[in-house]
C-alpha positions as CSV (number, residue, x, y, z in Angstrom):
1,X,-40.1,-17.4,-26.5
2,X,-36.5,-17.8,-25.1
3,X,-34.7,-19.9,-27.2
4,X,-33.5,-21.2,-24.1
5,X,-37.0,-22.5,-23.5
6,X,-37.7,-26.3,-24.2
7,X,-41.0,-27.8,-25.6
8,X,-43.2,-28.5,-22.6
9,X,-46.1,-30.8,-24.0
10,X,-46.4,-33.9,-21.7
11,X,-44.3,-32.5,-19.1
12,X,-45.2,-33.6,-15.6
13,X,-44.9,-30.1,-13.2
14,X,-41.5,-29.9,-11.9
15,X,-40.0,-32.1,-15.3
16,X,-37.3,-30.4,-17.2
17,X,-38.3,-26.5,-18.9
18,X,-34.8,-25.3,-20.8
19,X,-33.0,-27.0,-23.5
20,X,-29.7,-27.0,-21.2
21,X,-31.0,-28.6,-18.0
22,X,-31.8,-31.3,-20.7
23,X,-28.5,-31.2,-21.8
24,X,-26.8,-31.4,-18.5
25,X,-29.4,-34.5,-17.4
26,X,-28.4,-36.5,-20.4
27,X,-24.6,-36.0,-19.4
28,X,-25.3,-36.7,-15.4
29,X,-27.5,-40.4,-16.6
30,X,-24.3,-41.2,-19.1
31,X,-21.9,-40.6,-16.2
32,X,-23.7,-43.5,-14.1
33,X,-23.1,-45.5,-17.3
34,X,-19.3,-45.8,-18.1
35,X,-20.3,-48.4,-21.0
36,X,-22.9,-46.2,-22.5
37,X,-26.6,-46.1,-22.3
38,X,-28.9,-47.2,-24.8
39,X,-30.3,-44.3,-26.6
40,X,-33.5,-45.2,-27.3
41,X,-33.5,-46.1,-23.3
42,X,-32.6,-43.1,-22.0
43,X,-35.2,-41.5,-24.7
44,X,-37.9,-43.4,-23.2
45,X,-36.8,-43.3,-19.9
46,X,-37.0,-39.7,-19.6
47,X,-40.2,-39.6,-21.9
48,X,-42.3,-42.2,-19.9
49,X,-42.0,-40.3,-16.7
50,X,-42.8,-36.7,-18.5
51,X,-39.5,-35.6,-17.2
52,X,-38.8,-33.9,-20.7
53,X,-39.9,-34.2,-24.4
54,X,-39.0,-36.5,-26.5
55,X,-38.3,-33.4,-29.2
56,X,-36.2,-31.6,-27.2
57,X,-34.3,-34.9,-25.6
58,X,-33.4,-35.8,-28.8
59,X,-32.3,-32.4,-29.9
60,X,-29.8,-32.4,-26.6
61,X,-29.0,-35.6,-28.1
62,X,-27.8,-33.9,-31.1
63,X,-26.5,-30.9,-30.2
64,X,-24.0,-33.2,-27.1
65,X,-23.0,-35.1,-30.6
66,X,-22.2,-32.3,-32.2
67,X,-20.2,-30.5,-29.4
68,X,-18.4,-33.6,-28.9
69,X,-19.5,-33.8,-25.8
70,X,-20.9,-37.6,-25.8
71,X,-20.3,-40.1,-28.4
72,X,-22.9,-42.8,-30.1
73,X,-21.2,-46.0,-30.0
74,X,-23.1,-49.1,-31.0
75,X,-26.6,-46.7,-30.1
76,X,-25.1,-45.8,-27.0
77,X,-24.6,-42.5,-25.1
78,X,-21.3,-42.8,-23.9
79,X,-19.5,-39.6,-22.3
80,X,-16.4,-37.6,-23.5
81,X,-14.0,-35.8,-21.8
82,X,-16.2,-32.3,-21.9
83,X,-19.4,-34.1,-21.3
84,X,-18.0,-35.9,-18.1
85,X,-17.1,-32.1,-17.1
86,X,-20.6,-30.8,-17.5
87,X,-21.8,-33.9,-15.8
88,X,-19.5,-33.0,-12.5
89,X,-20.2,-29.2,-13.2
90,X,-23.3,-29.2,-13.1
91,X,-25.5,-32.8,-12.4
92,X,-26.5,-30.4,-9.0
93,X,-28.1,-27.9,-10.6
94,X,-30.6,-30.9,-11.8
95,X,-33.3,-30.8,-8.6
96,X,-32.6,-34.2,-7.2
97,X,-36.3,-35.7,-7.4
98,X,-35.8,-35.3,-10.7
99,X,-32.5,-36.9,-10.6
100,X,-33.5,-39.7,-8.7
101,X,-36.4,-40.4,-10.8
102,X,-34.4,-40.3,-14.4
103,X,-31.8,-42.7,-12.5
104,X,-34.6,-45.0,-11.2
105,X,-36.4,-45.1,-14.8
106,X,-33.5,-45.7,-16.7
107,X,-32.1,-48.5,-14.6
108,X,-35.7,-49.9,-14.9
109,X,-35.3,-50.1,-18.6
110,X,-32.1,-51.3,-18.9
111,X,-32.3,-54.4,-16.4
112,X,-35.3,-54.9,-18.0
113,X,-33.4,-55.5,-21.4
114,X,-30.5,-57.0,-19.8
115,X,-33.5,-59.6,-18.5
116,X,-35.1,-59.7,-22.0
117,X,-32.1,-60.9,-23.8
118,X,-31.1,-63.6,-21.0
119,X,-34.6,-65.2,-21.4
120,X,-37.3,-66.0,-23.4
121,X,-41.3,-65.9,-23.5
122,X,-43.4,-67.6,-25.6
123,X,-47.4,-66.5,-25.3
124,X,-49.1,-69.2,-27.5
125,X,-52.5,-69.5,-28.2
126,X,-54.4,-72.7,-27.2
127,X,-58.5,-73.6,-27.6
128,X,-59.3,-72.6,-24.4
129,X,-56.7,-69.3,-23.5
130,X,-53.3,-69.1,-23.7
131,X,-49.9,-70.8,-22.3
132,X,-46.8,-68.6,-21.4
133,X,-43.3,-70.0,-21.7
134,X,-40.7,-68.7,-19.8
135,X,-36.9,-69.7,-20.0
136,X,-33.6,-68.5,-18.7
137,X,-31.2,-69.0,-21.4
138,X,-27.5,-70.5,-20.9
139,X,-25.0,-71.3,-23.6
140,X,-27.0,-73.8,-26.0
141,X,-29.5,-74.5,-24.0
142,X,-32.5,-73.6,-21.1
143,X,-31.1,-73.1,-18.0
144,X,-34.6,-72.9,-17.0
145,X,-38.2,-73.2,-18.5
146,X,-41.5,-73.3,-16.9
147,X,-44.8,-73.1,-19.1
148,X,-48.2,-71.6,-17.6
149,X,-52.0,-71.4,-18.4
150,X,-53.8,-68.1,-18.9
151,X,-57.2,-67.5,-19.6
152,X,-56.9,-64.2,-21.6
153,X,-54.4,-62.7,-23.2
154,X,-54.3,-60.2,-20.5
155,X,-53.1,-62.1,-17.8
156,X,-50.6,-64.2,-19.9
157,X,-49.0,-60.7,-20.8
158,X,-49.3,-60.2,-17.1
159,X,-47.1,-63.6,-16.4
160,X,-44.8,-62.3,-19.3
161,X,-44.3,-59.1,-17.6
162,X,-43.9,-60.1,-14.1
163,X,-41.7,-62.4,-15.1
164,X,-39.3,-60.4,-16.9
165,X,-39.2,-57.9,-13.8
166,X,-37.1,-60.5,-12.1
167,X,-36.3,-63.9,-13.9
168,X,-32.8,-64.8,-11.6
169,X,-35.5,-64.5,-8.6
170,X,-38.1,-67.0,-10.2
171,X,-35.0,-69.7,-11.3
172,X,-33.6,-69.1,-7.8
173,X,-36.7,-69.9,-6.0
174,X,-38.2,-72.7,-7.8
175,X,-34.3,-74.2,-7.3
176,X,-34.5,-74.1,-4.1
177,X,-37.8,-75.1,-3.8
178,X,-36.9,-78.6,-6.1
179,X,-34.4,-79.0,-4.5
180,X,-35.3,-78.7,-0.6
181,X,-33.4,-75.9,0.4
182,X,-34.6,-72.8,2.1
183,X,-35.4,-69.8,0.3
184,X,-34.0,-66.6,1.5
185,X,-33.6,-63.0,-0.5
């Protein structure tokens, strides 16, 4: 086998196949990302949608590190001077779709974690199901909070989930709503 080659297993068909496209698609997702991506998000961004193995991700992780090429800072990927090169160089030789769907993943999972540390959900068991509390933190104190009922733990993960998709959208509707002002996106 070329040692070129990467570990395939759970790659979808047109997902990453050498070690250095790996490499280069790592550099091109930091360069979107002047203040660093998470690791483990750009790990399971790339993993989730079988664009490459979590193996052989890890090993570009490495071998960037060792090159200099990116720094870890704080668990973030953040760039260097030869890495932004390689990202310039060659992010085209990536096939856009699988650009596009790296880039779309990742800033999935990171506004999702931007959302999860600006609120809070609470699913708590009561006799008959279960009651989700959902906030929107400010300094000190809720900005906003809004309990529901769920039958099954199911749907209150479903409320949990669908609420952390978009929390600015829920607070900005219900203040409207409260307050008797239309609603428009």
């Amino acid at each position: 086998m070329n040692k070129n080659n990467a570990f395939i297993h759970g790659i979808i068909p047109g997902g990453l196949t050498t070690t250095n496209e790996i490499r280069v698609l790592v550099c091109w997702l930091a360069s979107r990302q002047p203040e660093g991506v998470p690791q483990n998000l750009l790990i399971d961004s790339l993993t989730l949608e079988g664009l490459a193995n979590y193996f052989e991700i890890t090993a570009a992780i490495s071998a960037l590190l060792e090159n200099g090429q990116v720094v870890l800072e704080d668990d973030c990927v953040k760039l260097d001077g030869e890495g932004r090169r390689a990202a310039a160089l060659l992010g085209d030789e990536i096939p856009p779709a699988v650009r596009e769907k790296a880039a779309a993943a990742l800033d999935r999972m990171v506004d999702l974690a931007k959302n999860k540390s600006e609120t809070d959900v609470q699913i708590i068991k009561v006799s008959d199901g279960y009651v989700v509390r959902c906030s929107v933190l400010d300094i000190g104190t809720d900005l906003f909070s809004v309990s529901l009922f769920a039958p099954t733990r199911e749907q209150a993960e479903g409320i949990r989930d669908h609420f952390l998709q978009d929390p600015g959208r829920l607070y900005q509707y219900n203040l409207f709503l409260l307050t008797g002002e239309d609603y428009t996106e």
